[in-house]
C-alpha positions as CSV (number, residue, x, y, z in Angstrom):
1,X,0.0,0.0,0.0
2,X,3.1,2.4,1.1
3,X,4.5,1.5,-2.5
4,X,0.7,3.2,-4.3
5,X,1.1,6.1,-2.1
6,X,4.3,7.0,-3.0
7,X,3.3,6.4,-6.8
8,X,0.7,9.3,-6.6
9,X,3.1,11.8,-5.2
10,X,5.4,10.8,-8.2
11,X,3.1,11.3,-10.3
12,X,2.0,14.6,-9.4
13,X,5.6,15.5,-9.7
14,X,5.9,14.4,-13.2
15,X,2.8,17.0,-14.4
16,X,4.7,20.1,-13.3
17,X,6.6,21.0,-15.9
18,X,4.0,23.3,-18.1
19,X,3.6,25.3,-20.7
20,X,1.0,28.0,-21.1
21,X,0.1,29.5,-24.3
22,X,-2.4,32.3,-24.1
23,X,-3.5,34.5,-27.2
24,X,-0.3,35.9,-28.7
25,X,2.2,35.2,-25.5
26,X,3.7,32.0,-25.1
27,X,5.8,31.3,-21.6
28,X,7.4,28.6,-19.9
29,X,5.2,28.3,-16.4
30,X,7.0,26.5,-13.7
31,X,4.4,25.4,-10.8
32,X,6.4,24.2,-7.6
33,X,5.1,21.6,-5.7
34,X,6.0,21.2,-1.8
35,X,4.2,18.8,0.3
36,X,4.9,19.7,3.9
37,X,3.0,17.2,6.7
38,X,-0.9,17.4,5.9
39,X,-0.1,20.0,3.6
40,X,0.8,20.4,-0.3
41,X,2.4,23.9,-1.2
42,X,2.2,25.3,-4.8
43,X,4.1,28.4,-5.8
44,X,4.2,30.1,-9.5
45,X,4.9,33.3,-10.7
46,X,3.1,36.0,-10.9
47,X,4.2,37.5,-13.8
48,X,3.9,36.8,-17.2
49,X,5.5,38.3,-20.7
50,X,3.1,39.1,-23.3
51,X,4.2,41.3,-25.9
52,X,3.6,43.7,-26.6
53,X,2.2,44.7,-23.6
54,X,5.2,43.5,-21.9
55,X,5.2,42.4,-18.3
56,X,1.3,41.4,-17.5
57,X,-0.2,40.0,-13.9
58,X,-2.7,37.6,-15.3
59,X,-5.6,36.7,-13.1
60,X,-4.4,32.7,-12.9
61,X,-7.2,29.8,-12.1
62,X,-5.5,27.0,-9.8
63,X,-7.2,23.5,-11.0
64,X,-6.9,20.0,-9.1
65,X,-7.9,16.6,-10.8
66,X,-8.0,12.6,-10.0
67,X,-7.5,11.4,-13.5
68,X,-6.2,14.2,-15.7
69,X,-9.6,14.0,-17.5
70,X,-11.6,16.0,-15.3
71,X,-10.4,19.3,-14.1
72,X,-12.1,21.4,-10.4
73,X,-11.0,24.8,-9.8
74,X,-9.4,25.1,-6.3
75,X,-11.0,28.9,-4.9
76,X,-11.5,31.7,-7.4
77,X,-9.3,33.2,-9.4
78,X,-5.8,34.9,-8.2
79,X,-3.6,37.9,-9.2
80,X,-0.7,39.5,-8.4
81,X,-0.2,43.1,-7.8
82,X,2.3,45.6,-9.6
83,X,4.3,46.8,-6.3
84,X,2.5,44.6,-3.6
85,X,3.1,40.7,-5.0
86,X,6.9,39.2,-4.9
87,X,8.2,37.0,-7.8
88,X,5.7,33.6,-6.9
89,X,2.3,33.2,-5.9
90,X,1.6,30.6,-3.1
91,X,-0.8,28.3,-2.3
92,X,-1.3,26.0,0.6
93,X,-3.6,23.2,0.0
94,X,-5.0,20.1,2.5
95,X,-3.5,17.1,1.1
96,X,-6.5,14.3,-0.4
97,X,-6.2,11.3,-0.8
98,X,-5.4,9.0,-3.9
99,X,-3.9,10.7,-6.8
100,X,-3.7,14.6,-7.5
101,X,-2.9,16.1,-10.1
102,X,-2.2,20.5,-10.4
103,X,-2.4,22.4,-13.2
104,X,-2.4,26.3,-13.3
105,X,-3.8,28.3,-16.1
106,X,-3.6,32.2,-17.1
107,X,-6.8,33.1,-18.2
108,X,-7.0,35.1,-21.6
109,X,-8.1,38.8,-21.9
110,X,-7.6,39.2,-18.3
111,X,-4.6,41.4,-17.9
């Protein structure tokens, strides 16, 4: 049983690496993933480069699924703010149990 627990956590690990094309900006997105005790931590960054607006704060929209078929957001959507956020956005989630997979998404238009 210790040996399919440790198989989920793996394969959370292996969906990080991301890509996030949204209208005409296309950026490498690097989600972090931290479990700490009960917890799992997920950091990304706030900012974005979309010429040729330059640097954007995009509102983003945090997702968790079982099966990489079927997608819940986790909250509403979040933002960073010119002057107030630092280089990542965090989030600190309850671990669940069985598989889980992150993704996080910029949403178009919303700049």
């Amino acid at each position: 049983m210790n040996r399919m627990k440790g198989l989920s956590v793996l394969l959370v690990v292996i969906t990080l690496g991301l890509r996030v094309e949204v209208g005409r900006c296309s950026t490498p997105l690097a989600l972090d993933l931290q479990r700490s005790g009960p917890k799992v931590n997920l950091s990304w960054p706030s900012t974005m480069n979309a010429p040729p607006q330059g640097t954007v704060f995009p509102e983003y929209t945090v997702e968790r699924s079982s099966d990489l078929q079927h997608w819940e957001p986790l909250g509403g959507r979040v933002r960073g703010l010119s002057g107030a956020s630092g280089p990542l956005l965090n989030l600190s989630l309850d671990t669940a149990p069985g598989a889980n997979f992150y993704r996080v998404a910029a949403n178009p238009g919303l700049f």
